[in-house]
C-alpha positions as CSV (number, residue, x, y, z in Angstrom):
1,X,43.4,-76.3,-4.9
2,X,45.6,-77.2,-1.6
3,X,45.4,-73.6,-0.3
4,X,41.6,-73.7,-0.9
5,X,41.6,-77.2,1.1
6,X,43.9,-75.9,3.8
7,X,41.7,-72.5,4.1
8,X,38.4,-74.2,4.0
9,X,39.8,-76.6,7.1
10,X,40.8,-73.9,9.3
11,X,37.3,-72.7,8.4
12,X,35.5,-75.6,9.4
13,X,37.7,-76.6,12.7
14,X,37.0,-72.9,13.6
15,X,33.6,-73.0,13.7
16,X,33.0,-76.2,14.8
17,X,35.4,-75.7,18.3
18,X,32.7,-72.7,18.7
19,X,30.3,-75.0,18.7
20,X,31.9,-77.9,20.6
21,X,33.1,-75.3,23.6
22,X,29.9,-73.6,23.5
23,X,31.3,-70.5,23.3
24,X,28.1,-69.0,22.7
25,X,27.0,-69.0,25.9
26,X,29.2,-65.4,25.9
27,X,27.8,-64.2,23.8
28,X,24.0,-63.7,25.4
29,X,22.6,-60.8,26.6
30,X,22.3,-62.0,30.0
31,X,26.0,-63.1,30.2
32,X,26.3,-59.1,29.1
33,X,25.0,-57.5,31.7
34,X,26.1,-59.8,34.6
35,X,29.8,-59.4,33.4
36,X,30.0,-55.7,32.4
37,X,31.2,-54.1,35.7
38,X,34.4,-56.5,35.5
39,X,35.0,-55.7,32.0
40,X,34.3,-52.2,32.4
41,X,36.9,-52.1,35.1
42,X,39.9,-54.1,33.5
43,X,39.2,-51.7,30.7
44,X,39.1,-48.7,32.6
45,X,43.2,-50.3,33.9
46,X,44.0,-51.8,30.4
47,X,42.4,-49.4,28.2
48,X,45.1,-50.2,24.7
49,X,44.9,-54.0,26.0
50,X,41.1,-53.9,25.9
51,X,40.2,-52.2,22.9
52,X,42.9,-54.3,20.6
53,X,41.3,-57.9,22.3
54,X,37.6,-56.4,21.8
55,X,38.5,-55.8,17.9
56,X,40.5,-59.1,17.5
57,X,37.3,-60.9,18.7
58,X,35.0,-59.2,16.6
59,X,36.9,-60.0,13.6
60,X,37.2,-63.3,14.5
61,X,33.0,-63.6,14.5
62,X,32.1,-61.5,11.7
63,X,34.9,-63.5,9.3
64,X,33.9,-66.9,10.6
65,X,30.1,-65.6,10.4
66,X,29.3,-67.0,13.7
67,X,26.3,-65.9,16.1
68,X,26.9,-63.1,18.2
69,X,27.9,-59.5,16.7
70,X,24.6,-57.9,18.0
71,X,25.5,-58.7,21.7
72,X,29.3,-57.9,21.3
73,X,28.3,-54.8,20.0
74,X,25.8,-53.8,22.6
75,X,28.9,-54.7,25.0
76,X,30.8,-52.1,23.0
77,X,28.3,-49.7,23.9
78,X,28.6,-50.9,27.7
79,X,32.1,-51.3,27.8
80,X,33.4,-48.0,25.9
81,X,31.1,-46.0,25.4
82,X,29.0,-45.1,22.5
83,X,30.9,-43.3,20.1
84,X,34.1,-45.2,21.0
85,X,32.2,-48.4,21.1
86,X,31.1,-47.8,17.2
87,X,33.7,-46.5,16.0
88,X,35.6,-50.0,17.8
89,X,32.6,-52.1,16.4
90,X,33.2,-50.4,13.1
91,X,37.0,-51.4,12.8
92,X,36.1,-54.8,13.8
93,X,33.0,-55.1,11.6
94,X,34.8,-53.8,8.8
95,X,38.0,-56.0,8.4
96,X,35.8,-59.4,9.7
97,X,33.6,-58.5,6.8
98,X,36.2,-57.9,3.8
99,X,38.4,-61.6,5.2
100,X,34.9,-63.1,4.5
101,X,34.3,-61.6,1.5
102,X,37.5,-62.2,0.4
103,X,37.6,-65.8,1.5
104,X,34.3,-66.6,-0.5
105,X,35.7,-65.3,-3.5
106,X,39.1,-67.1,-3.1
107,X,37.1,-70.8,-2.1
108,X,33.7,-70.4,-4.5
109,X,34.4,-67.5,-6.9
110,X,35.8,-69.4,-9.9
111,X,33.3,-72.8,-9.4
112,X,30.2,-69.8,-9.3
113,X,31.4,-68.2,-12.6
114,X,32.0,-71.4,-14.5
115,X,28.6,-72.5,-13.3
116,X,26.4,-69.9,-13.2
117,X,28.1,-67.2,-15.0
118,X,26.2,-66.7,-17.9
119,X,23.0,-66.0,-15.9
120,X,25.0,-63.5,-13.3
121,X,26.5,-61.4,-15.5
122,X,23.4,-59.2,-16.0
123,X,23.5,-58.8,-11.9
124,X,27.6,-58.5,-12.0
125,X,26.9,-55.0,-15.1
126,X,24.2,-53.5,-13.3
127,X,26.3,-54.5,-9.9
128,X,29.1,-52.7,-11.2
129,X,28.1,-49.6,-12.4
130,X,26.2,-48.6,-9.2
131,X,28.4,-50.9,-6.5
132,X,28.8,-48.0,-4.1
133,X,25.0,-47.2,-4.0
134,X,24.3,-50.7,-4.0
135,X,26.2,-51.4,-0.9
136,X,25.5,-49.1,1.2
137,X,21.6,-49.7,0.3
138,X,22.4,-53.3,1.5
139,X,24.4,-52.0,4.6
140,X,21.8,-49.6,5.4
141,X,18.7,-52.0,5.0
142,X,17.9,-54.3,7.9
143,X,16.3,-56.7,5.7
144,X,19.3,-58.5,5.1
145,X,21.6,-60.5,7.2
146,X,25.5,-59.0,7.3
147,X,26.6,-62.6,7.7
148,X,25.2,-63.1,3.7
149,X,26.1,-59.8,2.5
150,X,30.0,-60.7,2.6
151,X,30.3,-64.1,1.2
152,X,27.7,-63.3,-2.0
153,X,29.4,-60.3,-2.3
154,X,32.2,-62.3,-2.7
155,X,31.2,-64.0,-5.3
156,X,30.2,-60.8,-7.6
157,X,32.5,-58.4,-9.4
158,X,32.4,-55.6,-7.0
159,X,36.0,-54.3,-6.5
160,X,37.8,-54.4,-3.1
161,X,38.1,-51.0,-2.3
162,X,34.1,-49.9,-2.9
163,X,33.1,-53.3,-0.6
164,X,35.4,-52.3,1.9
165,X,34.4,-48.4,2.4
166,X,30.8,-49.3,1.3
167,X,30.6,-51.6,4.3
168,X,32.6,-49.0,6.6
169,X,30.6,-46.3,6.3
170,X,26.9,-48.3,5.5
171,X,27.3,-49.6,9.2
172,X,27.9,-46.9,10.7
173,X,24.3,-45.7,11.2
174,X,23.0,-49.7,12.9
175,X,25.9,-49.8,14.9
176,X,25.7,-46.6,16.8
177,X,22.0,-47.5,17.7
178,X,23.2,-50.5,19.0
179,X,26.3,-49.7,20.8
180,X,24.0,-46.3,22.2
181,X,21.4,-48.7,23.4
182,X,24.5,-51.1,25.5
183,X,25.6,-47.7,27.1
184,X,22.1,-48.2,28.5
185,X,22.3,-51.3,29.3
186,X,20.0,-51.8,32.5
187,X,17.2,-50.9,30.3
188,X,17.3,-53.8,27.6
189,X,15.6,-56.9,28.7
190,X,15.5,-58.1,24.8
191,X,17.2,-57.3,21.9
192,X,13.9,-56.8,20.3
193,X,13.7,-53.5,23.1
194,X,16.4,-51.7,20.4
195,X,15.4,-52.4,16.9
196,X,11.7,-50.6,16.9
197,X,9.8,-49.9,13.9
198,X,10.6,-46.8,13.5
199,X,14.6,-47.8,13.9
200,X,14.0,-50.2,11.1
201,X,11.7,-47.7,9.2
202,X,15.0,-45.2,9.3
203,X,17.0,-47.9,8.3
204,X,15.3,-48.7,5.3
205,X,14.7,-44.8,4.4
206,X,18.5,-44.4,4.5
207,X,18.6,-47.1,2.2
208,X,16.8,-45.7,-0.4
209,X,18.4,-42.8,-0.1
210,X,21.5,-44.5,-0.8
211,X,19.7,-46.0,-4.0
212,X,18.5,-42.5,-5.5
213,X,21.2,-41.7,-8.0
214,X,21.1,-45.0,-9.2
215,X,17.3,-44.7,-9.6
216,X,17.9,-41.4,-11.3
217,X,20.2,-43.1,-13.9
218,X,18.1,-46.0,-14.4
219,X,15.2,-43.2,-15.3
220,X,17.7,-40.9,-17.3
221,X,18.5,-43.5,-19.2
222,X,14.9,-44.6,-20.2
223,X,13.9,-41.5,-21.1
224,X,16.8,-40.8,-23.3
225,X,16.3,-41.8,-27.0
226,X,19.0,-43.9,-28.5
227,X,21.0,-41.4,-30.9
228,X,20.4,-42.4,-34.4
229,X,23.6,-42.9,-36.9
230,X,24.1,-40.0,-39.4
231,X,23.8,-41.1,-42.6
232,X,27.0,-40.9,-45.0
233,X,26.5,-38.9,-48.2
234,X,27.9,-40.8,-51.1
235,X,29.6,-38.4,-53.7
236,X,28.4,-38.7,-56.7
């Protein structure tokens, strides 16, 4: 219970010196773009220096859940590039997302499962048997925010390993339209200029993709009849 305390209070202070600093203001898209020639040039100096800071404060946001991983990974895009900005965004992404995961399952697992475990564990069987499909669909899909994936993934019984690669490769697609459209920087007045419909439309057909051989189990099995027992013959 202390560790939980102690955890839950560096949370809290974290996230609430954010707030008190207003830190946020840079993290806006018009901070961005008056600020990328400097940090285009100290990276261009400090390349190793850069890259490691860039990735430090990405994990920092995602674990903490705070506001501002679209813009920093639009900078990405302006700062290295876009295939080294995603594949930077993607280290970052990754490990913020798994301490958050793994911190809501260390602070709220235990209290969820005595509480509500007997109506989750049809959700925790089904989420089990198909976790890799199911994360990636929920990677994949804009529909839901990243910020909630990790903590109630947390508090299912997905393993480690498939969160971790399901959320390292289920990014990868969103985050290489975003960090492309920051190499293009001078032609986003909006954030609402990058995801268009048909973005989000290939999003969510990725998605369902990722759900098929789920959907082919699910139907496989429905079809299947349940096998009968033989009967025993009795000797006479």
């Amino acid at each position: 219970m202390k560790k939980k305390i102690i955890l839950l209070s560096v949370i809290v202070i974290a996230v609430a010196l954010f707030f008190v600093f207003d830190l946020g203001q840079y993290l806006s898209l018009e901070s961005l773009k008056s600020n990328r020639d400097q940090l285009r040039t100290f990276y261009e100096t400090n390349a190793a220096a850069m890259i490691a800071a860039f990735i430090g404060v990405y994990i920092v946001t995602v674990a903490l859940s705070l506001p501002g991983a679209t813009i920093l990974t639009l900078c990405a895009g302006a700062i290295f590039g876009s295939v080294t900005g995603t594949l930077v965004v993607n280290v970052g992404a990754t490990i913020g997302a798994t301490l958050a995961f793994l911190a809501a399952r260390f602070l709220l697992r235990d209290w969820v499962e005595k509480n509500f475990g007997a109506k989750l564990k049809p959700f925790n069987d089904g989420f089990s048997k198909n976790a890799i499909n199911y994360m990636l669909f929920l990677r994949l899909v804009p529909l839901f925010p990243f910020f909630l994936i990790n903590l109630v993934s947390g508090l299912t019984q997905i393993r480690l390993p498939i969160y971790f690669f399901g959320t390292m490769f289920g990014t990868l697609p969103g985050t290489f339209v975003y960090a492309n459209a920051g190499s293009n920087l001078a032609n986003i007045n909006q954030l609402s200029d990058i995801a268009s419909p048909q973005v989000l439309g290939a999003f969510a057909l990725l998605g369902l993709f990722a759900l098929i051989p789920t959907l082919y189990k699910l139907i496989k099995s429905k079809k299947t009849p349940p096998s009968k027992p033989e009967k025993i013959q009795q000797e006479g």
